[in-house]
Every structure is written in C-alpha cells, then in structure tokens.
N, C-alpha and C positions, 0 to 999 in steps of 0.2 A: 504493500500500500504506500510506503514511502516512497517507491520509485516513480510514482506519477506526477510527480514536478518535473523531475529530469526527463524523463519521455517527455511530457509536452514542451516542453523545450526544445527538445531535438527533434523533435516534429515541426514544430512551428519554423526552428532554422533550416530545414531540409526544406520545408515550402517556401520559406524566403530565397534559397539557394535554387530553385528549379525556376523561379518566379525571376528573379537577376537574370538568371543564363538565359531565359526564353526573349527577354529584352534584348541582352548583349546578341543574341542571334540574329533576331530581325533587326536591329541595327547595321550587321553586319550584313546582313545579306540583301540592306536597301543602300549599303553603301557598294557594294559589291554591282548591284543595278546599277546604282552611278556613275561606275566607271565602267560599264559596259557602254552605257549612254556615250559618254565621253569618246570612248572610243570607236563611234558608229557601229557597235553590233545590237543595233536598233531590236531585234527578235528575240535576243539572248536576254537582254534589259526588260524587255515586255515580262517573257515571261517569269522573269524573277520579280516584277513587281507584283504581278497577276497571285505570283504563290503566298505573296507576301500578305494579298486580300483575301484569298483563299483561306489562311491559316487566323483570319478576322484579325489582322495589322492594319485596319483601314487610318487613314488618315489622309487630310489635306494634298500632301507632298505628292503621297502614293499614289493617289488618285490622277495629281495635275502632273506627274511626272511618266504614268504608263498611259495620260493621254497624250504625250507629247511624244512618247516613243511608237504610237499605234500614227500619228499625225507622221513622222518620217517613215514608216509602211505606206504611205497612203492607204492607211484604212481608218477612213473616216468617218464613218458609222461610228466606232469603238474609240476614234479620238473624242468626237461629240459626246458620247456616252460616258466619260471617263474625265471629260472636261465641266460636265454638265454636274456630275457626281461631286465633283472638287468644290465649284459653286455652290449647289448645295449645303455645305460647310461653311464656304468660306465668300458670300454673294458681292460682295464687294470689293473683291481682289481685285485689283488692274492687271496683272498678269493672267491672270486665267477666264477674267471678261473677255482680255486682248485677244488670246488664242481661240477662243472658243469664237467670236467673231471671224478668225480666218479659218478654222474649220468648219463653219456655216456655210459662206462664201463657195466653198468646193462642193456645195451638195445640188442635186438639178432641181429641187423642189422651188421656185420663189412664193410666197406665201403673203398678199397682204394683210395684217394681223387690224383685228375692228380697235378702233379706239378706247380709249379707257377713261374712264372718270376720273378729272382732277385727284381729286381728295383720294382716290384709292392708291391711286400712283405715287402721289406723297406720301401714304400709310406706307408703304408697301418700301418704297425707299428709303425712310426710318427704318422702317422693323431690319431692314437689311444692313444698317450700320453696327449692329453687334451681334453674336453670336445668344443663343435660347439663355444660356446660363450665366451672362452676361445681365440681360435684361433682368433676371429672376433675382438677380443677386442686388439690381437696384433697387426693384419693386419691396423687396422683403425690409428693406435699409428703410426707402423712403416710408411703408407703411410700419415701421417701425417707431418711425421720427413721428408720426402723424398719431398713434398711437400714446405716447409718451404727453405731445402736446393736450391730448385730451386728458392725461392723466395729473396734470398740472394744472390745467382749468376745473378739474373737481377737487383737488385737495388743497387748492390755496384761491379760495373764492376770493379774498380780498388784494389778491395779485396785483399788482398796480397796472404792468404791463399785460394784461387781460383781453384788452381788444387786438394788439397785434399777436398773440400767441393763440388768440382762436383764427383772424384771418391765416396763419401759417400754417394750423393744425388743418384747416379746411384744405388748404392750398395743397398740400401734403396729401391728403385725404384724394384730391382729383388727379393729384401726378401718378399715387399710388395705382389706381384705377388704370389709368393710361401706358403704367408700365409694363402692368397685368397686362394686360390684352396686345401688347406688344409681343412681351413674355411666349404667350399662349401661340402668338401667330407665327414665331419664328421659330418656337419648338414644333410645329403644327409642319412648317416648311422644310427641317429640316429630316424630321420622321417620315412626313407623307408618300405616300406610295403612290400619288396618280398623279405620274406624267410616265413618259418614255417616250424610246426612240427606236424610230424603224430602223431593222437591222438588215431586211430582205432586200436585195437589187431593187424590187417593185411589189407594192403590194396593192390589190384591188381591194378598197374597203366596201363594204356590203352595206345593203338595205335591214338586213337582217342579219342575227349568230348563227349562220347556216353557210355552207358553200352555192346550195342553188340558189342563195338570193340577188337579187339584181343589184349590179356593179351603181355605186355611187362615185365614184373619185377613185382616182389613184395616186399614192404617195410612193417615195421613193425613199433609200438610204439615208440613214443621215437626222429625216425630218424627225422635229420633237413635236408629237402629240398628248394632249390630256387625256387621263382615263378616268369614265362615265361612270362606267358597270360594268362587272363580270358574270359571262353567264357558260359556264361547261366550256372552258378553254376559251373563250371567244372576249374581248376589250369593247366597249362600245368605247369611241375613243371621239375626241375634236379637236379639230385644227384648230389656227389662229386666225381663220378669214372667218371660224364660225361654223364650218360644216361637220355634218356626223354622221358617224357612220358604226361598222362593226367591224372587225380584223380578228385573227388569230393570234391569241397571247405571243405563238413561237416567233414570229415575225418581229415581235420586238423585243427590248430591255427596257427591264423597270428604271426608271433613274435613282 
C-alpha cells in the first residue's frame, strides 16, 4: 500500500515523457517538411505534412504550408482546400488571404457572389480580428468588470461616485453582451462544418439527392460551396451567385 505514491509518480512521469517525445517528433518531422519545401521536393513535403494532420498535429503553419506545397503541384483543389482550412484559424492573415487569392485565380469557375448587408460585413470582419478564445477571454474579463461594478453599487449605496460606476457597470454590461456573441460567432466559424470545396474535375449539381435528377449547374475544381443538408451521401450545397442544388458528399472536402 505504500508503494502507490511512487507508482503514480512514475506513471505520471512516463506520460509526461511519451507526451514530450510525441511533440519533439512532430516538431521534427514538420521541420523535416520544411526542408523538403526548401529544397523543391514539393510531394515529399506534402506528404509529411499531410501525416502530420493525419496523426491530429493540425495547426495554422501545417495547414498554410501543405497548401503551398499542393499550390507548386499545381493541385489546386487541395491548395484551396488547405489554404481555406488555414483561414479558418487564422481569417485574417495577409499571407494566406494573399495565397489563397492566387489559388482562386487558377480555378475555371468565375462566380458573381450576391451582395451582402452592411452591418453583417462589418460583424463579420470584427469577429474575424481574433481568434474564439481570444474573444471568450475578453467577454469573461469585461463581464467580470460589469459584475463587480454592480457589486459596489449595492454594498456602498452612499458611494459618492455612484452615477459614473453605474453608467460603466451598464457600459460593461453591453460590451459584455457584444463580446458574447462575437465569442459565439467565431467559435461557430471556426468548428463549423458547412462549407467545402469541389474536388472533382466537374461536377453536375442536381435538382435533386439522386443521380437521375435533372442537371442544374455545373461547378468545377477548386470552387468553395456552402452546405444546406445532408441526405444519404448527397450535400445540398450553394454557390455564391445564390444557386442550389445537390452533389455527392465524395466530390468534395469539408473545409
């Protein structure tokens, strides 16, 4: 019975020491990607970045770096894919906006996308100045602050400074709110499962989740569509000009 201190001890340090070394590896073998890069064996780099997501090392880098190794393959389905995925994370990067701009550029789709309301465009490019836990970690502070101020307007009623520490408590109270819903939308962005992109040379989107339903549009490699619904393998999916239709999940990747 004495010995169960020092077991969990050396339990605890054999999971810290298997936990170290699985880092020290995918370090090393995203450094090892990078000098593949370096060295133009553009296929060799891919796929050791690929094993690197495979083995759930996802990250930023890995993403925007096996999109730039599949972009000198010219395969640009999987650059878009891989560039799209990077944003995702990180939507405000100039280098992986940049790239992913000239991997658009090489696809045959052109696509006019419908207009967008003011105010959602402005939401929408906040929410994308920081990352979900980012915004979480302000909201919690600021209703924190907002919290506190109320907690001082009830235990010291004869406050002097009373009327500016209720307007700040308030003020507090609606930032709080606004960082929520910030919070909510950019974890919302960076979880969500419905977009992707065509992976197929061509694909004919349907009238219906069937193959004998009547052709509505066809999309090509490359194009990023939104997804509707899923019904038995089939996307109802929509453009950016607005049209919809149904496709085959295999046709594409999820972003």
């Amino acid at each position: 019975m004495r010995l169960w201190p020092a077991t969990l001890l050396v339990l605890v340090c054999a999971i810290f020491s298997v936990s170290v070394g699985q880092a020290q590896s995918a370090d090393d073998l995203f450094e090892r990607a990078n000098a593949l890069y370096g060295e133009e064996q553009y296929a060799e780099a891919a796929a050791l970045y690929d094993s690197l997501l495979q083995a759930g090392n996802t990250s930023v880098e890995v993403y925007f770096n096996l999109g730039n190794a599949n972009y000198k393959l010219n395969n640009i389905p999987a650059a878009i894919l891989n560039y799209e995925r990077a944003r995702k994370l990180e939507p405000s990067d100039p280098d992986i906006v940049h790239n992913l701009h000239l991997a658009r550029a090489a696809t045959v789709d052109e696509i006019d996308e419908l207009p967008q309301l003011f105010l959602w465009t402005w939401i929408e490019a906040l929410r994308d100045l920081f990352r979900a836990d980012t915004w979480t970690i302000t909201f919690l502070i600021s209703l924190w602050l907002a919290g506190l101020g109320f907690v001082v307007l009830l235990l010291f009623k004869n406050f002097g400074a009373r009327r500016p520490v209720m307007f700040l408590a308030i003020l507090l109270t609606c930032t709080s709110l606004l960082l929520g819903f910030l919070a909510f939308e950019r974890h919302q962005a960076e979880t969500g499962r419905n977009a992707a992109i065509i992976l197929s040379p061509s694909v004919y989107v349907k009238s219906a989740p069937q193959s004998a339903g009547k052709d509505v549009f066809i999309l090509h490699e490359g194009t990023r569509v939104e997804i509707l619904d899923e019904l038995e393998g089939w996307y109802r999916i929509r453009i950016a000009n607005g049209q919809v239709g149904w496709s085959r999940a295999e046709t594409m990747a999820v972003i």
